[in-house]
FIKOLTI-977073 format. One line per field, with one value per residue: residue in one letter; residue number from 1; x, y, z of N, C-alpha, C, O, CB in turn. Coordinates in Angstrom, 3 decimals. Glycine has a CB too. Example, Ala and Ser with C-alpha at 12.3 -4.5 7.8 and 13.67 -1.06 7.14 Angstrom:
2
residu <- a,s
num <- 1,2
n.east <- 13.190,12.850
n.north <- -5.690,-2.250
n.up <- 7.800,7.080
ca.east <- 12.300,13.670
ca.north <- -4.500,-1.060
ca.up <- 7.800,7.140
c.east <- 13.200,12.900
c.north <- -3.300,0.030
c.up <- 7.800,7.870
o.east <- 14.236,13.409
o.north <- -3.319,1.138
o.up <- 8.465,8.039
cb.east <- 11.308,14.084
cb.north <- -4.473,-0.598
cb.up <- 9.046,5.725
***
This chain:
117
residu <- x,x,x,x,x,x,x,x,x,x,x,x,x,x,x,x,x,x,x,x,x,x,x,x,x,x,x,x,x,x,x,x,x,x,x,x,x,x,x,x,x,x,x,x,x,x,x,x,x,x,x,x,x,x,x,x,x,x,x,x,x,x,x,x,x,x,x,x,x,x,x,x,x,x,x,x,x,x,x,x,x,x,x,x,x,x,x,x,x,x,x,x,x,x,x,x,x,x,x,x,x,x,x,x,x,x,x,x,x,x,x,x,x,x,x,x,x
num <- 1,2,3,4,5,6,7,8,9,10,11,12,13,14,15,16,17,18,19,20,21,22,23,24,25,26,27,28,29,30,31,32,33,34,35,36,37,38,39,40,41,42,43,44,45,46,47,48,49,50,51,52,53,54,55,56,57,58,59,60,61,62,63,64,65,66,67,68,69,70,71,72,73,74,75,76,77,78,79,80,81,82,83,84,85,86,87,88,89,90,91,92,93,94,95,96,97,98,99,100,101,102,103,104,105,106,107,108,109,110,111,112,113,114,115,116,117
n.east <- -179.585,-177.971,-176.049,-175.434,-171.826,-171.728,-174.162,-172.725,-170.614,-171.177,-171.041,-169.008,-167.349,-168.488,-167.532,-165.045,-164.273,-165.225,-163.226,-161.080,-161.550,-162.009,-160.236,-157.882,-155.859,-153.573,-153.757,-155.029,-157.937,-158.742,-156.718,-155.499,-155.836,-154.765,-152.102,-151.697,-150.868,-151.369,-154.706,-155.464,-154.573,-151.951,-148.721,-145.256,-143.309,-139.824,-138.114,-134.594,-132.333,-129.362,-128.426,-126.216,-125.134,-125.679,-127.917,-131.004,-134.192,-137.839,-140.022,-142.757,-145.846,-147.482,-148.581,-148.627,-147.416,-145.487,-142.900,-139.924,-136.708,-133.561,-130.188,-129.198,-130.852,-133.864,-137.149,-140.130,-143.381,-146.654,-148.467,-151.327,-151.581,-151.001,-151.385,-150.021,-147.557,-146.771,-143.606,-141.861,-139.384,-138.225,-136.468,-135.318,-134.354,-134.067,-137.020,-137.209,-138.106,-136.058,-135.603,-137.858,-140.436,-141.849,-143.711,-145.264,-146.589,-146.494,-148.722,-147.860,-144.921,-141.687,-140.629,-137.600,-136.898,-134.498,-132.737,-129.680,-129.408
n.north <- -51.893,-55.007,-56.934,-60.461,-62.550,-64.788,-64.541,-62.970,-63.829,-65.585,-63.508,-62.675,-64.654,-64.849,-62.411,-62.730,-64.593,-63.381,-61.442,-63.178,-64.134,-62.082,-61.205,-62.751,-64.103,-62.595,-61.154,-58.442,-57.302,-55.770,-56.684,-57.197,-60.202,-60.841,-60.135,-56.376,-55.570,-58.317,-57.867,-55.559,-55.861,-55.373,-54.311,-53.113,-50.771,-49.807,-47.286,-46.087,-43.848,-43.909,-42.266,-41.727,-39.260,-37.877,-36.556,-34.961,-37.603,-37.264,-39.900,-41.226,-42.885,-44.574,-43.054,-40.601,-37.918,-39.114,-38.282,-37.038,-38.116,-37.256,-37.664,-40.697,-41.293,-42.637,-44.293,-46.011,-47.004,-48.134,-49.630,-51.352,-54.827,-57.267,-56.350,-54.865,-52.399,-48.954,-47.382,-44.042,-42.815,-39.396,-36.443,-33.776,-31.598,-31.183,-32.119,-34.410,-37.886,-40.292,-43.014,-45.817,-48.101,-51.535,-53.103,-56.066,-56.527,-58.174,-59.905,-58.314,-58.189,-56.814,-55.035,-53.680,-50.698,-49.338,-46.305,-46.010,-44.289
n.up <- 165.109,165.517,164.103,163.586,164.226,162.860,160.586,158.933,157.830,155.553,154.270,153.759,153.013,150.414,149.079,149.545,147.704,145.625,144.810,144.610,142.267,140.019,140.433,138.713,138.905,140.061,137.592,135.173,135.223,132.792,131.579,128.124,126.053,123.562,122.006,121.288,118.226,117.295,117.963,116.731,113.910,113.006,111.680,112.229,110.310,110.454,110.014,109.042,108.265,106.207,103.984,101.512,100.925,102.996,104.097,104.837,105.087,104.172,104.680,103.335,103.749,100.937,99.917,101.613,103.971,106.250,108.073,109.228,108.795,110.159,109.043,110.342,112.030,113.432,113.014,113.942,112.542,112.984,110.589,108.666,108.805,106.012,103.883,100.606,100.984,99.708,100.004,100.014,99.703,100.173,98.331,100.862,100.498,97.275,96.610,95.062,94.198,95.689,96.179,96.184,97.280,97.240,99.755,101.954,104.375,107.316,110.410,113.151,113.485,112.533,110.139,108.701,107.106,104.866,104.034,101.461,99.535
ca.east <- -179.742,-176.659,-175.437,-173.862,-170.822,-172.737,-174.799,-171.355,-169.447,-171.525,-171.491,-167.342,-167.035,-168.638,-166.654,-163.609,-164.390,-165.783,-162.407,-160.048,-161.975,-161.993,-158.183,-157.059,-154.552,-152.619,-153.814,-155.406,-159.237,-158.838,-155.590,-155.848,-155.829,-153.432,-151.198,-152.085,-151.063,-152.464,-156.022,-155.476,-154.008,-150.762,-147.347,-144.655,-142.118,-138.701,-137.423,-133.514,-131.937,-128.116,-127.989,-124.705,-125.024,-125.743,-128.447,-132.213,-135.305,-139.273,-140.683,-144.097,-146.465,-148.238,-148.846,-148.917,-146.360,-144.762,-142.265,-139.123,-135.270,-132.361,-129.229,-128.884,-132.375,-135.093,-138.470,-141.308,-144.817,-147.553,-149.141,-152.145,-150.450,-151.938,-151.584,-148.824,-147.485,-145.831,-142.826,-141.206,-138.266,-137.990,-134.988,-135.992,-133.573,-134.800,-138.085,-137.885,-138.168,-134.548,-135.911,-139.238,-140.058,-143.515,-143.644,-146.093,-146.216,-147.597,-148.829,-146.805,-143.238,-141.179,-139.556,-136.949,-137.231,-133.660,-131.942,-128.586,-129.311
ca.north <- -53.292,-55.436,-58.464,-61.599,-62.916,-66.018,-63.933,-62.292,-65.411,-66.200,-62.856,-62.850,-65.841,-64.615,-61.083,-63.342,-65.646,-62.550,-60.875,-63.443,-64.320,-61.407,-60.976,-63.209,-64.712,-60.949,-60.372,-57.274,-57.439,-55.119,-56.697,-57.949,-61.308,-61.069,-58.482,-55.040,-55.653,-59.302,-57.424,-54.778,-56.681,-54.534,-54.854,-52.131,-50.514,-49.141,-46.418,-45.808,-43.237,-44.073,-41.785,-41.558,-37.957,-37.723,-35.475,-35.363,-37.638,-37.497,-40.563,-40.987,-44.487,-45.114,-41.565,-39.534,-38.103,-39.993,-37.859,-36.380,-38.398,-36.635,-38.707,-41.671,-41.167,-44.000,-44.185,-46.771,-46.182,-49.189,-49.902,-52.375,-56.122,-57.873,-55.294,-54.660,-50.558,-48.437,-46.373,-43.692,-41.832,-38.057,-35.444,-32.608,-30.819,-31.345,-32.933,-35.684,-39.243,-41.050,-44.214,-46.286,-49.798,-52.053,-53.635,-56.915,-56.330,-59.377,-59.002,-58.403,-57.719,-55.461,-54.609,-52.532,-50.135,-48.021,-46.214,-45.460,-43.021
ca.up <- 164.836,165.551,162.934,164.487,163.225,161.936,159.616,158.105,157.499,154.327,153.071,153.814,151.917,148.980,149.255,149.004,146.526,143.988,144.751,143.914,140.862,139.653,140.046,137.926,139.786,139.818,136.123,135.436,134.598,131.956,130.214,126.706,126.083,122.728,122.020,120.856,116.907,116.563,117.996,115.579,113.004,112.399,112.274,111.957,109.743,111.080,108.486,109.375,107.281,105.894,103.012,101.510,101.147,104.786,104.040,105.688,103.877,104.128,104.860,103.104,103.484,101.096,99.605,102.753,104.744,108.090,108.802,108.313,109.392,109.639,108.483,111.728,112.576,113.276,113.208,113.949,112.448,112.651,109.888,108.712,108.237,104.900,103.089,100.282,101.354,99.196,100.595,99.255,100.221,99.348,99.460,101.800,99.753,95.633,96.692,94.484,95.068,95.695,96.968,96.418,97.271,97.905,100.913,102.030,106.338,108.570,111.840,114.325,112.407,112.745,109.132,108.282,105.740,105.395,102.707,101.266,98.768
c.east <- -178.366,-177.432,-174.639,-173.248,-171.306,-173.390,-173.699,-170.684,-169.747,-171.024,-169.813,-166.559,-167.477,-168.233,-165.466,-163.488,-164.477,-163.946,-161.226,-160.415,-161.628,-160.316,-157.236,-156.424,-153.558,-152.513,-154.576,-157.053,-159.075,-157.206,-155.985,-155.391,-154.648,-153.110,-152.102,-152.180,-151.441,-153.991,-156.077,-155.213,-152.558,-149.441,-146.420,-143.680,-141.572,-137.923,-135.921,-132.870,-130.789,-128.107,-126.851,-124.499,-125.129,-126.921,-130.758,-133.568,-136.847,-139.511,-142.221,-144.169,-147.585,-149.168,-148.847,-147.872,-146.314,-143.970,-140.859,-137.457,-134.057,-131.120,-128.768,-130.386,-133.050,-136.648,-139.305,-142.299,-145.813,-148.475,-150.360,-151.719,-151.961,-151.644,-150.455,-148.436,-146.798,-145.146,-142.385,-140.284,-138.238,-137.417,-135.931,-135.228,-134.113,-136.324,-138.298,-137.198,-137.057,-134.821,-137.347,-139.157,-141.446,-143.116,-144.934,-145.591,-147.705,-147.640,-148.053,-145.363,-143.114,-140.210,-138.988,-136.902,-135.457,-133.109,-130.974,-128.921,-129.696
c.north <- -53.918,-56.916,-59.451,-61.919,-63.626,-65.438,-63.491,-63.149,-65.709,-64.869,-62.329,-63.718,-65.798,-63.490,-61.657,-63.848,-64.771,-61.766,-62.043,-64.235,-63.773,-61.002,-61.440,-63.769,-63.620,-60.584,-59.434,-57.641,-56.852,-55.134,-57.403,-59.346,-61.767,-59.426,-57.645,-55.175,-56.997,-58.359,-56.315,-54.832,-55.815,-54.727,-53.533,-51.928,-49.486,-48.477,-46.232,-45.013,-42.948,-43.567,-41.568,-40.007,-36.938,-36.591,-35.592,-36.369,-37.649,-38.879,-40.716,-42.429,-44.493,-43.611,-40.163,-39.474,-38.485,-39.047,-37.050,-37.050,-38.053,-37.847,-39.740,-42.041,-42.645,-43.753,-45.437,-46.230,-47.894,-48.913,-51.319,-53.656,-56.266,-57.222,-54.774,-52.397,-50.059,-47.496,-45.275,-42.413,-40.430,-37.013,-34.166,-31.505,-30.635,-31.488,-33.891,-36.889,-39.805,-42.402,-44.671,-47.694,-50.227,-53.227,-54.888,-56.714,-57.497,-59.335,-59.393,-58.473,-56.500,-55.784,-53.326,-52.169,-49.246,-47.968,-45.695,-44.538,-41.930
c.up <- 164.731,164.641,163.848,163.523,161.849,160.637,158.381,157.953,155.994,153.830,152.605,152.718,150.631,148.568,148.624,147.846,145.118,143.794,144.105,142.423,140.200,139.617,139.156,137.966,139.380,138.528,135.642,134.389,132.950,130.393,129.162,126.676,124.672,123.196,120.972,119.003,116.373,116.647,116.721,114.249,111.986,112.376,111.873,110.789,110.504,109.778,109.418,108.083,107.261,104.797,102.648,101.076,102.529,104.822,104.421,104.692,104.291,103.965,104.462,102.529,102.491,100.347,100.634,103.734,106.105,108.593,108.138,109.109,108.652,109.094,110.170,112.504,112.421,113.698,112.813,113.247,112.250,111.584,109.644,108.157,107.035,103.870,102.292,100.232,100.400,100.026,99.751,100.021,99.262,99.553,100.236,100.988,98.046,95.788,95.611,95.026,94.444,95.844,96.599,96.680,97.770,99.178,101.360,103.826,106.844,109.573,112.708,114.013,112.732,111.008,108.828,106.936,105.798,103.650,102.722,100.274,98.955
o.east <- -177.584,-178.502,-173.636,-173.571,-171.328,-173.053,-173.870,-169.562,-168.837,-170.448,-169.466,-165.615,-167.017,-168.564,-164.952,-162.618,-164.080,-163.516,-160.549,-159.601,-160.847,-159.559,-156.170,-156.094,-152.800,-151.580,-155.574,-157.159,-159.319,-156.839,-156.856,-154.430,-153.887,-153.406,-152.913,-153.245,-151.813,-154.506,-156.886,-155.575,-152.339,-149.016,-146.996,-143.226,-142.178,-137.332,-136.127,-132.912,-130.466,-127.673,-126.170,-123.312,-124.793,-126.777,-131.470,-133.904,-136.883,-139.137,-143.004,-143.504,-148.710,-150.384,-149.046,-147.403,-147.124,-144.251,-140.727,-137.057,-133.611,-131.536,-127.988,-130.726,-132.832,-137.079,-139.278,-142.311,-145.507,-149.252,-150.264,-151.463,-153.110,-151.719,-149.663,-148.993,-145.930,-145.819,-142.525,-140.604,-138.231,-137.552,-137.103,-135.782,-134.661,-136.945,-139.437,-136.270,-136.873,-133.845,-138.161,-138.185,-142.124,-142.179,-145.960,-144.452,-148.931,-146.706,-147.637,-144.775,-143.833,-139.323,-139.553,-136.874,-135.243,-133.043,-130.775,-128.178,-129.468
o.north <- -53.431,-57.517,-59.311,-61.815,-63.377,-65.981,-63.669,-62.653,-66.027,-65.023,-61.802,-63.535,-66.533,-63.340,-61.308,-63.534,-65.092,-61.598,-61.700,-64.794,-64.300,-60.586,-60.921,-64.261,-63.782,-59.899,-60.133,-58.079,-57.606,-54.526,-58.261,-59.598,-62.734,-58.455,-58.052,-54.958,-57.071,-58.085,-56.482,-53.949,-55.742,-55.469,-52.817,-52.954,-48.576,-49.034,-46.234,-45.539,-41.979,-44.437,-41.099,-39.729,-35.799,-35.702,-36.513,-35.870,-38.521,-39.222,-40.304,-43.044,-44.426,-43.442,-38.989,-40.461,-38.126,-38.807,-36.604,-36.360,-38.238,-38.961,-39.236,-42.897,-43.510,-43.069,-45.901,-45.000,-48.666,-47.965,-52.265,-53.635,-55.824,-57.817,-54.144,-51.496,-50.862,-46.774,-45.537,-41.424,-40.375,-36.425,-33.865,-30.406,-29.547,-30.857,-34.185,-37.033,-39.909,-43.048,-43.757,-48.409,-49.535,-54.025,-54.400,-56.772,-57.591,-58.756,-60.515,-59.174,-55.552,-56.626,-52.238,-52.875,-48.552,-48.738,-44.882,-43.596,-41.045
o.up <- 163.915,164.556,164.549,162.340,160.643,159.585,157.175,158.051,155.227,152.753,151.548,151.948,149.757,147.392,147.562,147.033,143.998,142.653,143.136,141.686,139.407,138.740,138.824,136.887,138.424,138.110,135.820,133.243,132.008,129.388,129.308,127.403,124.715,123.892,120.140,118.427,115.201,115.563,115.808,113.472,110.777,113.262,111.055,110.280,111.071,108.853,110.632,106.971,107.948,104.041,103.560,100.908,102.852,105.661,104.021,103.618,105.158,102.843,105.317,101.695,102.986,100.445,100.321,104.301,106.959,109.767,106.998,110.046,107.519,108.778,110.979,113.321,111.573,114.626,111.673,113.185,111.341,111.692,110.425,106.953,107.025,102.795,102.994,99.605,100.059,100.762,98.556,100.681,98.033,100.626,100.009,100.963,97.869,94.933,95.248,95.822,93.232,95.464,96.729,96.437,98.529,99.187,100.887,104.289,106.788,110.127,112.998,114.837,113.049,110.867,108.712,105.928,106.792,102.691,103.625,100.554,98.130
cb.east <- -180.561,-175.752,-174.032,-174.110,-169.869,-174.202,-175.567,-170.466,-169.953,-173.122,-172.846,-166.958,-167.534,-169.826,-166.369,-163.114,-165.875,-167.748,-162.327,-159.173,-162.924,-162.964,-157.305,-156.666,-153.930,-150.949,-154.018,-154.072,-160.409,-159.176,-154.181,-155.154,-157.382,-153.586,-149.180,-150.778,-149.962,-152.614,-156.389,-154.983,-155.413,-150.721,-146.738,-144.205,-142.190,-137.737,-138.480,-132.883,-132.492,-127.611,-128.377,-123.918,-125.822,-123.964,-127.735,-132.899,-135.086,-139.945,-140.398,-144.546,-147.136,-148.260,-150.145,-150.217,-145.810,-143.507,-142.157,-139.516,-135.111,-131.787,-127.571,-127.751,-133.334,-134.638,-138.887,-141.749,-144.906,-148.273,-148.325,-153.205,-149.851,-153.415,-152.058,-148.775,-146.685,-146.197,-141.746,-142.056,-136.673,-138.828,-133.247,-135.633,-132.142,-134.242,-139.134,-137.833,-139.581,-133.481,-135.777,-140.186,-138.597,-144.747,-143.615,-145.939,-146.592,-147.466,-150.091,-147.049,-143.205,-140.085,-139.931,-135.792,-139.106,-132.125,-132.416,-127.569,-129.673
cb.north <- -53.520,-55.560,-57.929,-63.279,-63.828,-66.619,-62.747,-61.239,-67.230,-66.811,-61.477,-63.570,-67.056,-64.715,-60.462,-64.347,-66.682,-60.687,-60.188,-64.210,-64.275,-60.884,-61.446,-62.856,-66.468,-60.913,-61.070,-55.930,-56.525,-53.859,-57.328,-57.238,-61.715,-61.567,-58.539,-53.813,-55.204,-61.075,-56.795,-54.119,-57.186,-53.501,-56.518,-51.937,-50.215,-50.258,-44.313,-47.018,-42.392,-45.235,-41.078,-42.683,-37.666,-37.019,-34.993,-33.675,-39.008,-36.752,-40.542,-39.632,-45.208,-45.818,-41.637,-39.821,-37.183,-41.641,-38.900,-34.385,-39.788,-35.633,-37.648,-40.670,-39.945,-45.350,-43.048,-47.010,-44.679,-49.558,-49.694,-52.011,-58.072,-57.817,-54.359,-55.728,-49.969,-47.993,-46.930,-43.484,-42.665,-37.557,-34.279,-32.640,-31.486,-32.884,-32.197,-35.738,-40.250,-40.618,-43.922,-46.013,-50.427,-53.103,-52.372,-58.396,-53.774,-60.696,-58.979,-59.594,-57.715,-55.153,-54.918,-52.575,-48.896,-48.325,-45.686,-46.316,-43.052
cb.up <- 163.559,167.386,161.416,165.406,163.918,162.922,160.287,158.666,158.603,153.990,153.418,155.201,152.288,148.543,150.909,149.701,146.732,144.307,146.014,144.858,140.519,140.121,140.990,137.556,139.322,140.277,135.233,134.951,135.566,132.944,130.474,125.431,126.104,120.681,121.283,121.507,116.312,117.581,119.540,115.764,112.063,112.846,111.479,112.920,108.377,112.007,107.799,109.867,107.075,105.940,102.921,100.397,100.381,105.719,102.311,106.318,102.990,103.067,105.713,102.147,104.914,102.545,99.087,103.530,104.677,108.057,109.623,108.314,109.643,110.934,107.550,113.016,111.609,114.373,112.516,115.143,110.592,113.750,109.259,108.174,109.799,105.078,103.823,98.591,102.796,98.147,101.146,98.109,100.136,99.073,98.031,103.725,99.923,94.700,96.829,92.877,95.000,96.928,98.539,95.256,98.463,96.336,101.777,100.951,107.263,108.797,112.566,115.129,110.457,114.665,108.061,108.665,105.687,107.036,101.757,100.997,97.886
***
């Protein structure tokens, strides 16, 4: 069974039409419409660790440990904005806490957290 052109013209024109709809004008069906930490409602802290002993600290948000930066070290971690965090710095060496501090994080921030002691 042959198709004439005629017949395929409409169904061309609605081929086209669904395609550049659907494109976006070169924006990706599947991109987000805000950013990642408005949708999630988070914003970050940046720990940097300037101890004046030069010596490594634990990172813990909030009661639970993040991590562990050596002396120059940096580290991101997103957390939930709104929300006031507790930090607390802790030697890797004694294990007790050198550092504490409460924190209030709004979305989409980046705050730095760093310590000298």
């Amino acid at each position: 069974m042959r198709t004439s052109r005629a017949a395929l013209r409409p169904l061309a024109i609605w081929v086209l039409l669904l395609v550049t709809t659907v494109s976006g004008c070169g924006r990706s069906v599947v991109e987000p419409s805000v950013a990642d930490c408005q949708f999630d409602d988070t914003g970050a802290l940046v720990f940097l660790n300037q101890s004046d002993r030069m010596t490594p600290r634990d990172v813990y948000i909030d009661g639970r440990f993040s991590g562990t930066l050596g002396y120059g070290e940096q580290m991101t971690v997103d957390v939930a904005a709104g929300v006031i965090h507790t930090i607390d710095w802790v030697s890797t060496i004694g294990g007790g806490t050198v550092n504490s501090t409460r924190l209030l994080v709004e979305t989409c921030t980046r705050n730095p957290v760093t310590t000298f002691v």
